[in-house]
VOBA-1610 file (N, C-alpha, C; in pm, whole numbers, padded with zeros to 5 digits, always signed):
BEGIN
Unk+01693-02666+00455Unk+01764-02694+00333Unk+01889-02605+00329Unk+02004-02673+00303Unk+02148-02598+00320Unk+02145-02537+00150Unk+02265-02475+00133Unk+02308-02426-00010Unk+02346-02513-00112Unk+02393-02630-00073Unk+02420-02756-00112Unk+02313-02830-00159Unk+02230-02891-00054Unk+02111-02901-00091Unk+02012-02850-00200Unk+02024-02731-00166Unk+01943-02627-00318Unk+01984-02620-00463Unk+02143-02684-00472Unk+02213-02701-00539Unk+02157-02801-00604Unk+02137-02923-00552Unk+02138-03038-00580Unk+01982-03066-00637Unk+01896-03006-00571Unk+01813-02980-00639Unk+01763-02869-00780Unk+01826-02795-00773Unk+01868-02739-00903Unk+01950-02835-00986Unk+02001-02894-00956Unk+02018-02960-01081Unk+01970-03081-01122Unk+01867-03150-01046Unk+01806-03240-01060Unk+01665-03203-01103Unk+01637-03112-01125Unk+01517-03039-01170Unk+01558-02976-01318Unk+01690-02919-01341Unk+01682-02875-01486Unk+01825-02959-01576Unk+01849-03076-01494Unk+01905-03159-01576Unk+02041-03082-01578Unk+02092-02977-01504Unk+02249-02945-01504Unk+02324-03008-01449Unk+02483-03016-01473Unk+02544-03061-01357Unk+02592-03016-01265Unk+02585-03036-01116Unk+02627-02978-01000Unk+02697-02874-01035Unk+02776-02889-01084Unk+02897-02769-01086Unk+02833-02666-01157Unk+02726-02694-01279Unk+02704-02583-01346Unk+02587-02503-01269Unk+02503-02548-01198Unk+02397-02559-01110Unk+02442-02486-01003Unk+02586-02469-00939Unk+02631-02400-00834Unk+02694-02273-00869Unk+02714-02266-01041Unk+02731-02182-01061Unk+02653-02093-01083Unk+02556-02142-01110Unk+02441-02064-01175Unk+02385-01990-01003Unk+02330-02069-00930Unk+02277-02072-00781Unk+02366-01932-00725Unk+02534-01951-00757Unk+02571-01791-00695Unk+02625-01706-00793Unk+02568-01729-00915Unk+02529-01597-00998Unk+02431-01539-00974Unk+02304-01587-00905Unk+02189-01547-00887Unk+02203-01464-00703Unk+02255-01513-00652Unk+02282-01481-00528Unk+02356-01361-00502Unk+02474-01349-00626Unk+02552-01215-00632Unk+02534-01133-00706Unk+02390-01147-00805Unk+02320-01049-00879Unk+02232-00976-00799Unk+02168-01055-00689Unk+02122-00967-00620Unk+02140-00856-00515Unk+02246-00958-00443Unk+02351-00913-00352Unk+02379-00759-00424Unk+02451-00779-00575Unk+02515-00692-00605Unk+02391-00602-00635Unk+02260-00563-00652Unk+02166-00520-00679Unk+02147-00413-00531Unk+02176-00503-00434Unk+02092-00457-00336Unk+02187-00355-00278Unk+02327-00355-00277Unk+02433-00286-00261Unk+02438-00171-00339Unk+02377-00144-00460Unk+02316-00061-00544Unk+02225+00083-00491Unk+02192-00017-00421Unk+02030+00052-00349Unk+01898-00013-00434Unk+01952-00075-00527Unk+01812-00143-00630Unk+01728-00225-00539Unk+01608-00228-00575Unk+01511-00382-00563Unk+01520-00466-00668Unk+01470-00590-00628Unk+01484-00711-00725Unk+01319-00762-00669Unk+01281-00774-00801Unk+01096-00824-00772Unk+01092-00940-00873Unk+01055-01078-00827Unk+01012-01163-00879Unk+00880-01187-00881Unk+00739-01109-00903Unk+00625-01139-00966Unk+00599-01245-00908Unk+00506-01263-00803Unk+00429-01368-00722Unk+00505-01424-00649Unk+00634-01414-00648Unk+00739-01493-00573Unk+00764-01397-00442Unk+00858-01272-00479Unk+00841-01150-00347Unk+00941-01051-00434Unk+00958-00996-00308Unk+01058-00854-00371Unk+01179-00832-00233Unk+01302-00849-00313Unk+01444-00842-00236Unk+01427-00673-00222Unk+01464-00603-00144Unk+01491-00447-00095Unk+01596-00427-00001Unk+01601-00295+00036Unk+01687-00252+00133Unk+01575-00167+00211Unk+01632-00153+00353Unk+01566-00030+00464Unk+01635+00019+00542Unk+01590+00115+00531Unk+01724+00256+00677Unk+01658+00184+00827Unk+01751+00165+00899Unk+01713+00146+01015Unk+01783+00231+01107Unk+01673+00348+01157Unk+01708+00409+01245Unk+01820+00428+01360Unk+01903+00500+01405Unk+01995+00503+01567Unk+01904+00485+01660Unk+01924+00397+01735Unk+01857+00399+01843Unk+01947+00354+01973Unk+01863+00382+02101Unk+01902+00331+02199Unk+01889+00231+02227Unk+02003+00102+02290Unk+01984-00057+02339Unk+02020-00041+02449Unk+02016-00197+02491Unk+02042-00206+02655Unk+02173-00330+02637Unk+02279-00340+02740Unk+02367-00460+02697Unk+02303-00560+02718Unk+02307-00688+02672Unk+02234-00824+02772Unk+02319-00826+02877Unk+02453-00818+02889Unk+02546-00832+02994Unk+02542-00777+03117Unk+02469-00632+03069Unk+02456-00575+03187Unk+02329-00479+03164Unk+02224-00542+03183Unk+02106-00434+03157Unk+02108-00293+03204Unk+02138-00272+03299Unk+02163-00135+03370Unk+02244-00010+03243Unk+02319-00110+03139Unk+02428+00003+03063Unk+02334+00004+02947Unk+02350+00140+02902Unk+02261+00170+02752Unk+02341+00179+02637Unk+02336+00129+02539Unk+02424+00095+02478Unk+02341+00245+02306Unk+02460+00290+02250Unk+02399+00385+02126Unk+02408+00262+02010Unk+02289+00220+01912Unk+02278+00141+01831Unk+02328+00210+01696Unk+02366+00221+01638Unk+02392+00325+01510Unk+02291+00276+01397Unk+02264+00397+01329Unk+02197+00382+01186Unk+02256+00270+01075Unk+02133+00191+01005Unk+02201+00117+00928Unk+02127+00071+00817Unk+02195+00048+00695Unk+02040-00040+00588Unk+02076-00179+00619Unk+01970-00189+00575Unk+01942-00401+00640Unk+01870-00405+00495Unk+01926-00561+00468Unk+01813-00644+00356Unk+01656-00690+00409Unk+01567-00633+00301Unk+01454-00708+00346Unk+01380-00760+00246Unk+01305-00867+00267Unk+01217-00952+00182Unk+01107-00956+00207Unk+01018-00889+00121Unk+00860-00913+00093Unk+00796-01055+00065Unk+00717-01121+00072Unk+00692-01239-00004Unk+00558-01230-00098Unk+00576-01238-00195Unk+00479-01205-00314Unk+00321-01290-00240Unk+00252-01282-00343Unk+00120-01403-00332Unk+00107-01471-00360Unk+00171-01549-00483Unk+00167-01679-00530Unk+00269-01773-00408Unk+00381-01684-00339Unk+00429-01790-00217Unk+00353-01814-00138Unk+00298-01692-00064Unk+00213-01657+00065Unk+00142-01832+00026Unk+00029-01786-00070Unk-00057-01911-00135Unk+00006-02055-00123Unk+00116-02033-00173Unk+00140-02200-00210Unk+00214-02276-00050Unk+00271-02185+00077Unk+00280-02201+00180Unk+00128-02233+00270Unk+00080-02119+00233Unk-00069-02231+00320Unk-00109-02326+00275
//
């Protein structure tokens, strides 16, 4: 399912129109965004929980040339939990 798609179903589910539906879709997208840039979590209750995580420096290898070791640098990455009411409604 594209962004479009999700769109379109958002608004065929709460009766908006596209446009208001796409607005809404990346208000929600840049509330979190902007949340997570924060350092905040965002927890939706049975659904999951949006976060951030330090990911360590480490050592890589190139694909190009396995022989060269490449220094990975430290970084936060987004991560997503998935609550239990998804877990559930996916099996």
């Amino acid at each position: 399912m594209t962004k479009a798609d999700f769109i379109d179903e958002v608004a065929d589910r709460t009766g908006l129109s596209k446009r208001a539906a796409a607005e809404a879709v990346d208000a929600f997208l840049e509330t979190i965004q902007d949340a997570l840039k924060r350092g905040d979590a965002v927890t939706f209750t049975g659904f999951g929980k949006f976060s951030t995580q330090q990911r360590a420096a480490r050592v890589g290898v190139n694909p190009r040339n396995p022989g060269e070791k490449v220094q990975i640098p430290a970084a936060t990455v987004p991560k997503f939990s998935a609550g239990s009411a998804l877990k559930a409604a996916v099996r």
